[in-house]
Every structure is written in structure tokens, then in C-alpha cells.
C-alpha positions as CSV (number, residue, x, y, z in Angstrom):
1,X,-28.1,75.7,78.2
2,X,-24.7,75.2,76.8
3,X,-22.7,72.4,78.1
4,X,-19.5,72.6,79.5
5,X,-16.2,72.3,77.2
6,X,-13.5,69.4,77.8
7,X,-10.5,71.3,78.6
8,X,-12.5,73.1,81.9
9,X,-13.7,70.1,83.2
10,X,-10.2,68.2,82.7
11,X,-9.0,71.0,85.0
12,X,-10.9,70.3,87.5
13,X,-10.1,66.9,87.7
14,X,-6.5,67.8,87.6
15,X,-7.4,70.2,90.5
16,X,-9.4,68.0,92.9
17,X,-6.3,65.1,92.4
18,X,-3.6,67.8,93.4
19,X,-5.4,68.9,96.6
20,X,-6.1,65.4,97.7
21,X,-2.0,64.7,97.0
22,X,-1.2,68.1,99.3
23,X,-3.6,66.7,102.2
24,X,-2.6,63.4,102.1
25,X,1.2,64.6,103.5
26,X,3.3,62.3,101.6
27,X,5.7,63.6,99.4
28,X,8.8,62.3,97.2
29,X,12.2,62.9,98.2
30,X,14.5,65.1,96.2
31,X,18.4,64.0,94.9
32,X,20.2,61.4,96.5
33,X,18.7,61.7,100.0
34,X,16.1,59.3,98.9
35,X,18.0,56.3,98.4
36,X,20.5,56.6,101.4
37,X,19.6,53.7,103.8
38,X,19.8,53.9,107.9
39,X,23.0,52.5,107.7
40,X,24.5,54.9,105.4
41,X,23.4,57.7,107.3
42,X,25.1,56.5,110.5
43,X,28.8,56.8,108.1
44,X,27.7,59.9,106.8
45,X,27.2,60.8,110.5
46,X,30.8,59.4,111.7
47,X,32.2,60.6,108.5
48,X,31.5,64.7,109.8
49,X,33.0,63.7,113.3
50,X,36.4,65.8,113.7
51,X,39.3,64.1,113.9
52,X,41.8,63.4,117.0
53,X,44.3,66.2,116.7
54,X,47.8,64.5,116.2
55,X,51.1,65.5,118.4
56,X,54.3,67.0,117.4
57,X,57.3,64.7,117.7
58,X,60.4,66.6,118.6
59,X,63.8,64.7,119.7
60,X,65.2,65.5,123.5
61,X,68.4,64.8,125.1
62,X,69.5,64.8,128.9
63,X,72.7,67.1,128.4
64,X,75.7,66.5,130.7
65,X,76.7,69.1,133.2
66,X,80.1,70.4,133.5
67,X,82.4,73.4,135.0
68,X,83.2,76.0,132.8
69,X,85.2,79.4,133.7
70,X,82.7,81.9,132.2
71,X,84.6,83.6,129.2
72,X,83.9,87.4,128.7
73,X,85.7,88.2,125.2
74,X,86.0,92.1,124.3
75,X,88.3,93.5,121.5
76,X,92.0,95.1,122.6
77,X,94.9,96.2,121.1
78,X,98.4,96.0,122.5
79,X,100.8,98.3,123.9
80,X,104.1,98.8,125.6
81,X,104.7,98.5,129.1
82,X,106.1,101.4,129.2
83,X,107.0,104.0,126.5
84,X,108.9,107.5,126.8
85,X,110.8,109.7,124.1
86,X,113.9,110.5,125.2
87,X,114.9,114.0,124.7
88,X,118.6,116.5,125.4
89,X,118.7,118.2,129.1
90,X,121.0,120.9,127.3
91,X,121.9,122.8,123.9
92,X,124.9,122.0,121.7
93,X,126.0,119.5,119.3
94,X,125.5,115.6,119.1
95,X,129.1,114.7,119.6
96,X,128.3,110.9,120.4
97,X,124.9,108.9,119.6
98,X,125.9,105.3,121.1
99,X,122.8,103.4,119.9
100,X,120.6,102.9,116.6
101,X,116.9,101.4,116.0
102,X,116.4,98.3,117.7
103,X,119.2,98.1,120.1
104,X,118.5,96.7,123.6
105,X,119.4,99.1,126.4
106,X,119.7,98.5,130.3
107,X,118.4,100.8,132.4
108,X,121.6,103.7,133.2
109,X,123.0,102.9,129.5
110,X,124.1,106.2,127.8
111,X,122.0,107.2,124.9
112,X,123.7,110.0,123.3
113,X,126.5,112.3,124.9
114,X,126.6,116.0,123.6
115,X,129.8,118.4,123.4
116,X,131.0,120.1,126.5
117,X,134.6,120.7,126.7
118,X,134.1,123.8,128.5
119,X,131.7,122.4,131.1
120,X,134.4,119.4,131.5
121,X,136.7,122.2,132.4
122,X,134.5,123.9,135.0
123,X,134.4,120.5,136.7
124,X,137.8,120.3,136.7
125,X,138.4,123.9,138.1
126,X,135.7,123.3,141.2
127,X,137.5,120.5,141.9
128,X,140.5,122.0,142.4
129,X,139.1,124.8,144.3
130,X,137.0,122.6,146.3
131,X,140.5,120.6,147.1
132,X,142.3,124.3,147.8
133,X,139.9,124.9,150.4
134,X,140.1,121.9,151.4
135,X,143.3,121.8,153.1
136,X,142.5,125.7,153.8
137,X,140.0,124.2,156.4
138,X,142.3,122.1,157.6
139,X,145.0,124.5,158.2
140,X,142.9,126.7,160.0
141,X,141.0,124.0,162.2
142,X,144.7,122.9,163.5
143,X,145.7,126.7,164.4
144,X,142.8,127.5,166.4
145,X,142.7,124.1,168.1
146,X,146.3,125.3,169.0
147,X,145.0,128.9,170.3
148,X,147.2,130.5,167.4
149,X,144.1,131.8,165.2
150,X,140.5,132.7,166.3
151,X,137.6,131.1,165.5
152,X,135.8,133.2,163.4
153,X,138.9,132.3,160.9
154,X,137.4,128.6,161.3
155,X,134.1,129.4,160.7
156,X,135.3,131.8,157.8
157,X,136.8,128.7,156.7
158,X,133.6,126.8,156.3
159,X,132.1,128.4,154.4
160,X,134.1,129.0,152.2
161,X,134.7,125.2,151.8
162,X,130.8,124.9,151.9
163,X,130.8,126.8,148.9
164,X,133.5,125.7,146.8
165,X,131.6,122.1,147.1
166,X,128.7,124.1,145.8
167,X,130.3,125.0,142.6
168,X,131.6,121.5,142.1
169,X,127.8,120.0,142.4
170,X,126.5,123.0,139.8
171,X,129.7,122.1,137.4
172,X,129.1,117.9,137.3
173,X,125.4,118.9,137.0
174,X,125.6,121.0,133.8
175,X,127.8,118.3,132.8
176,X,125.9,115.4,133.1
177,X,122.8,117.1,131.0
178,X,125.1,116.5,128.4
179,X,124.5,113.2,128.8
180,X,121.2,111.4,127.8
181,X,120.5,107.8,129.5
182,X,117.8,105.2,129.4
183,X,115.4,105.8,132.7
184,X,114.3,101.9,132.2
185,X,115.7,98.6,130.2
186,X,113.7,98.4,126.9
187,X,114.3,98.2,123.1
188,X,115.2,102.0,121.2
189,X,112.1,102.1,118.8
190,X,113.1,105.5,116.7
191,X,116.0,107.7,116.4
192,X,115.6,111.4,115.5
193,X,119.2,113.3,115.2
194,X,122.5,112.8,113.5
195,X,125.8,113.1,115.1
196,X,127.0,116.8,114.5
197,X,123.5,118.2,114.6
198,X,122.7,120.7,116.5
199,X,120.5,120.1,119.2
200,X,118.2,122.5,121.5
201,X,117.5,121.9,125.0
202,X,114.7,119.4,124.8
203,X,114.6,118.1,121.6
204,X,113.7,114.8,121.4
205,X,115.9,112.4,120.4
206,X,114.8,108.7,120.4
207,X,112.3,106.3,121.2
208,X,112.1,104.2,124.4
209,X,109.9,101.1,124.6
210,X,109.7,98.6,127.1
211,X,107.5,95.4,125.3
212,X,108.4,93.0,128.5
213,X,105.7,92.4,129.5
214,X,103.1,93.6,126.6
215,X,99.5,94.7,127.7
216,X,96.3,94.4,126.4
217,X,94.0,97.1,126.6
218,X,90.6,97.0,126.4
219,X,87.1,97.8,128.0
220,X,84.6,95.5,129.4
221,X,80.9,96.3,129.8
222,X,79.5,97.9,132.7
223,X,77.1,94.1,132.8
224,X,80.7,92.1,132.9
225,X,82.5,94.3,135.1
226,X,81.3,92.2,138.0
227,X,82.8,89.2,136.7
228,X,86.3,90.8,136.2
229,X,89.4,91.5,138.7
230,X,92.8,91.7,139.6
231,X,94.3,88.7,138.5
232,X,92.2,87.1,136.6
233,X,93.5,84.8,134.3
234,X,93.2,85.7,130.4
235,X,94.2,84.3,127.0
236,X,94.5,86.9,124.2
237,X,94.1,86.0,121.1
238,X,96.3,87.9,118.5
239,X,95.1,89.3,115.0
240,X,98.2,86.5,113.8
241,X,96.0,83.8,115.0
242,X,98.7,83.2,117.9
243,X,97.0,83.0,121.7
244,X,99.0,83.6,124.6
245,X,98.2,83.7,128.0
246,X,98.7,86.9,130.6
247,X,97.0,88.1,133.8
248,X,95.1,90.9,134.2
249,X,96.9,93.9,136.0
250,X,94.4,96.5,136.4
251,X,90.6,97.3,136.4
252,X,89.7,100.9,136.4
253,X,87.3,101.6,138.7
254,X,85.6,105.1,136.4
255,X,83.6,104.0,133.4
256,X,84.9,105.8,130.5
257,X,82.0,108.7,129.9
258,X,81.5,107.9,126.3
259,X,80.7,104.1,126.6
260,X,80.2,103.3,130.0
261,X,82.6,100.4,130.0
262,X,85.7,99.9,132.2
263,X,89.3,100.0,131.1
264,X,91.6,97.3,131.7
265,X,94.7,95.9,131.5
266,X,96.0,92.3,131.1
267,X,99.8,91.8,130.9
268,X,101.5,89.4,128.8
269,X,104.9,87.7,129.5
270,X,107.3,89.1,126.3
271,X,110.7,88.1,126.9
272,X,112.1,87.8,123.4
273,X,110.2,91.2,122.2
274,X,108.0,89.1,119.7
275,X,104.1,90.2,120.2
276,X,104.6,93.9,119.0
277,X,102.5,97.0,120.2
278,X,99.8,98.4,118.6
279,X,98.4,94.4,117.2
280,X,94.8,93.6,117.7
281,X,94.1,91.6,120.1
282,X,90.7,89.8,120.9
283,X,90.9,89.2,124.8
284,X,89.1,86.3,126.7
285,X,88.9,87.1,130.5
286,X,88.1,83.8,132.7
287,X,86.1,84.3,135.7
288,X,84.9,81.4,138.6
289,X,83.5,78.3,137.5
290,X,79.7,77.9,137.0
291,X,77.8,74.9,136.3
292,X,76.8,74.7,132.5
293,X,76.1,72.5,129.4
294,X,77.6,72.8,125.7
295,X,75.0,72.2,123.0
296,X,75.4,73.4,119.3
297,X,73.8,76.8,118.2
298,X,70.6,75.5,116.4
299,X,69.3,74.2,119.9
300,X,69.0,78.0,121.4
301,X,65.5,79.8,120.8
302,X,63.4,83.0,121.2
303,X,60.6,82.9,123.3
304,X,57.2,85.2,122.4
305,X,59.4,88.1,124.3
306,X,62.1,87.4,122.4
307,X,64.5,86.1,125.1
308,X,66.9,83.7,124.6
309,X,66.8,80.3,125.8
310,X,66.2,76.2,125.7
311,X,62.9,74.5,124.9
312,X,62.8,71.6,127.6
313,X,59.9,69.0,127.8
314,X,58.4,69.0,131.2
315,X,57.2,66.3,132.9
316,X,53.6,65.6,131.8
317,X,55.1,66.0,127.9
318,X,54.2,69.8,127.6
319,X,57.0,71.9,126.6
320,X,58.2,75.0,128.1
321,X,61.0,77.4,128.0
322,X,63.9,78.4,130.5
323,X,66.0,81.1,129.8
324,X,69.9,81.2,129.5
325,X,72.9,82.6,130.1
326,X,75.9,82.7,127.6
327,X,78.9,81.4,129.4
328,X,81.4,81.0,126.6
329,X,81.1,80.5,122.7
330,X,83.5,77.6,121.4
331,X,84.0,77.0,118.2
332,X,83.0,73.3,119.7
333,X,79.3,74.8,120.5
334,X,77.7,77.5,123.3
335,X,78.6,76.7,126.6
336,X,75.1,77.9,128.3
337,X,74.3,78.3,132.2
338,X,70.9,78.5,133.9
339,X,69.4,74.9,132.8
340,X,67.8,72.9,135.3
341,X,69.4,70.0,136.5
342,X,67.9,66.8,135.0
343,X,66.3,68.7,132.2
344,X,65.1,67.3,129.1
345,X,66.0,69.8,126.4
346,X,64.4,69.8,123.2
347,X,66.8,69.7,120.1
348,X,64.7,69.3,117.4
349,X,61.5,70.8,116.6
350,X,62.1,73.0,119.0
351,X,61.0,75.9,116.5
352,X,58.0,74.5,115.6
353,X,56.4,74.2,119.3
354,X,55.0,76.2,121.4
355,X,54.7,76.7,125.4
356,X,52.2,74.4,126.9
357,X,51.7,72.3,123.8
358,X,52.0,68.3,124.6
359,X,54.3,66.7,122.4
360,X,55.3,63.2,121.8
361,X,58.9,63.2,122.6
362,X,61.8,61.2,121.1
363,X,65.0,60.3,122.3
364,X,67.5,62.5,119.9
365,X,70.4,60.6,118.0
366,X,73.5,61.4,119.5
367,X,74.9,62.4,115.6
368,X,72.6,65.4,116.1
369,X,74.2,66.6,119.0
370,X,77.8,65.6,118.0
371,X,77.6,66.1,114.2
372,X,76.7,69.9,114.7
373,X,79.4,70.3,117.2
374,X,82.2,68.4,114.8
375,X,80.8,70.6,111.6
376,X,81.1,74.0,114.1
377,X,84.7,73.1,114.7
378,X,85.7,72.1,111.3
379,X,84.5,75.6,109.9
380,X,85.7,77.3,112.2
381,X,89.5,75.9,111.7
């Protein structure tokens, strides 16, 4: 029988020794695991903890309230009072033109005065006649009164005194169409004939403007009709830079089809003729009073709808978000409506919060507030 070679039996042995190892349960740990004591488990432990989450700080104010006539600016242009071409009641030639481009007229002033010696003289003849027939009238009226004539001679009489007076009214009346005269006081803005010229019935013949007092026209929106009336108080701003101050006149009551918006009229005191028509104008309406704050530009936001509005800080140091209304635009900051009184408003950070988050709120430095305003007025000069 052959005996058994060394390398079988060494396996085996190598065998027996691993399944004793495997049923013994103890086996060696792997990597660093294996040194890490109790202690430095409990860091590893604290170590995968999340952290505290860490609030926004944003800077709040408490803004001052004030009055403030809401301002509703829309764009204009100027234009005279009143305006009217002046034109010849009759045909024949330019004998006299009595004014030139830029004169001041008074209302009754003659403009220009045609040629008419004829018509002169038919003037002249019905007043003779009308004087004849006169004392015709006369004569008669003391012989029937005296029983000498009948009265069918007075009443012939009459009338024929009746018309004579006629003819005298139709002569001073084809007479005075030679004449042209201002309807209204106003400065002559054009001149269109030459003495001598020959001039149809109609033909126009100058310019008449009346600039005192000079209106602003413009249209305000169907949202800002409400805010607008008869006598409001406006400043119009001129395309010179020069504002000047006027009422308004008139407020349509029909929205122009097109637009939708509501003609108006503000007029301007222009005693000296200076604000000219047809300049653009940018008119600023005032209406009533309201209750408002002024805070630089940068403050106002867009909620997740997109309105406009303030971020405020509410009481338990959440923010939310209250809408506004525009009052005015200065070149000092907006003037905004609709903030609660005693609000808190956020002024910066304000973009980086949301609604509902808590915050750690600062007070804002006043240079925040007043720098922005000071640089927003120095531009804008």
C-alpha cells in the first residue's frame, strides 16, 4: 500500500485549520474601521448631524407717512385758445391791409378794407332817399291829421319810407363786407395777400390766434379718469424745461374710440404771448391728498405674480409682501400709497427673500435711504 504524499496531507491540515477559523466566528476587521475607538465613533456620529440652517439678515426702516396730491402725468402738446383764419366777405381788390405778422389786435380792429367806391355811393344815395321820404311821411302825416289828404296817402307813405330804410340797411351791408375785422383780441399769426391783389369772396386772408390763456391738450387713461376734474390743479412741464402752472378747463366725458382715454384740457395763464402753440408739454394733474411714503426705487419688488410692491417684516420676523400703489414719481424717489401704518419695510435684501421666510432683521442706515434719494435727484438735474 502506497503511502500518502506530503503536499495532500499538508492540505488537509490547511483545510481542518480554516473550518475551525469559520466556526469559531471571529473575524478581522478591514481598513480603518478597526482602529476607531468608542469615542471616535461618537464624532464621527456628531460630525454627519446637519447643521442649524442660518437666517438671512436684511436692513428695515419704519418710513414716515406724509400727504401727497396723487400726480397722474400724461404727454400734451399746446395750442391756442382760440384760432380762426380770417377770410374777405366780398370780391375786389385789397385796397388797405392795416396789419402784418405779429401785430396784436383788439377785438372790432379792422384787418384789411377792400375797394368799394361804388358801394360807398349806394350808401350815400339810400340815404338820401331814405331822408326824401322822410319828410315825404311827414308831410303827409300833418295833411291827413288836418283832414286835407286821406289816409291811404299815409299809409302809402309808409311804406314807402319802410322801404327806402330797406335799401339803406342792404347798401351799409354790402359795404361793410368790404371790411374784414378781428371777431376776438389775439396776436395775427400769418398773412396771405398783398395790397392790390385781387381777392375772391372768401379767400382767406390771415391768421388769428388767441395764446391768452394757452391750453394743454392731452388724454388721460380710462384707470385715471376717476382721479381727474374740472378744476384740478396742474403743472405742465414744457419740452424748454420751463413748468408753469394752469387749471384744468375741461374733461370730455366720450373716450376717444381708438385709445380709450379721455381728452382734456388744462389752461395756462399767457399774458405776454411767451409759451407758444404746438410745444410739447408733459402734464402733471394733482388730485386729493392720500396718505403715502417716499422711498427710493431699489426698495419696490415683484412678488411670484409679478405685482408690484414692498417687502415688510411682520411681526414674528417672517417677511411678507403688500402691494402698492404709485402716487407720484419724484426725481427725489416714488411716492407709494397702500403701506400699512407702522410697517417695517424691508430695504435691503429684499430680493433675496422670500414670503414666509424668517429673517434676522437689522435696523437700515439712514445713508441707505437718503444716499439713493440724493444720487436720484442729482441725476436727474
Amino acid at each position: 500500500m502506497a503511502k500518502p504524499r506530503f503536499h495532500t496531507i499538508a492540505a488537509f491540515v490547511v483545510l481542518a485549520v480554516s473550518a475551525a477559523w469559520v466556526l469559531t466566528g471571529e473575524f478581522s476587521s478591514i481598513g480603518s474601521a478597526a482602529n476607531e475607538t468608542p469615542g471616535e465613533e461618537a464624532d464621527a456620529a456628531k460630525t454627519a448631524a446637519p447643521a442649524e440652517k442660518v437666517l438671512r439678515t436684511v436692513a428695515v426702516i419704519e418710513p414716515a407717512f406724509v400727504q401727497h396730491n396723487r400726480i397722474i402725468r400724461i404727454s400734451g402738446v399746446t395750442t391756442p385758445d382760440k384760432r380762426t383764419t380770417l377770410a374777405t366777405r366780398s370780391a375786389g381788390i385789397l385796397g388797405e391791409l392795416k396789419v402784418k405778422k405779429g401785430d396784436t389786435v383788439q377785438a372790432g380792429d379792422v384787418v384789411l378794407v377792400l375797394d368799394g367806391a361804388e358801394k360807398q355811393a349806394m350808401v350815400d344815395t339810400a340815404k338820401a332817399l331814405l331822408d326824401q321820404r322822410r319828410k315825404e311821411a311827414e308831410n303827409i302825416e300833418r295833411l291827413v291829421k288836418n283832414g286835407i289828404s286821406p289816409t291811404t296817402q299815409s299809409d302809402s307813405a309808409r311804406s314807402a319810407l319802410a322801404s327806402a330804410r330797406s335799401q339803406l340797411e342792404a347798401a351799409q351791408a354790402d359795404l361793410d363786407r368790404l371790411t374784414v375785422v378781428a371777431p376776438f383780441s389775439g396776436v395775427i399769426d400769418q398773412v396771405m395777400v398783398e395790397e392790390g391783389s385781387w381777392l375772391p369772396s372768401g379767400e382767406a386772408a390771415a391768421v388769428l390766434l388767441q395764446l391768452d390763456p394757452v391750453v394743454a391738450l392731452g388724454e388721460v387713461s380710462e384707470r385715471e379718469i376717476a382721479y381727474v376734474s374740472v378744476g384740478s390743479e396742474a403743472d405742465v412741464r414744457l419740452i424748454s424745461g420751463d413748468v408753469v402752472s394752469g387749471t384744468v378747463r375741461h374733461v370730455s366725458l366720450e373716450a376717444t374710440a381708438g385709445t380709450r382715454t379721455f381728452p382734456i384740457e388744462v389752461a395756462i395763464a399767457n399774458p405776454d404771448n411767451e409759451i407758444p402753440a404746438g410745444m410739447t408739454a408733459e402734464i402733471m394733474i394733482k388730485s386729493e391728498a392720500v396718505t403715502a411714503v417716499k422711498l427710493p426705487r431699489s426698495v419696490v419688488t415683484l412678488d411670484a405674480a409679478g405685482n408690484l410692491g414692498l417687502r415688510i417684516l411682520n411681526e414674528d420676523n417672517t417677511v411678507g409682501f403688500v402691494p402698492i400703489d404709485l402716487i407720484d414719481d419724484s426725481p427725489a424717489g416714488l411716492v407709494l400709497s397702500g403701506v400699512p401704518q407702522n410697517a417695517k419695510i424691508i430695504v435691503a435684501g429684499q430680493d433675496l427673500v422670500s414670503d414666509g421666510e424668517t429673517v434676522n432683521a437689522v435696523p437700515a442706515d439712514t445713508s441707505l435711504i437718503t444716499g439713493a434719494t440724493v444720487k436720484a435727484a442729482e441725476k436727474s438735474q
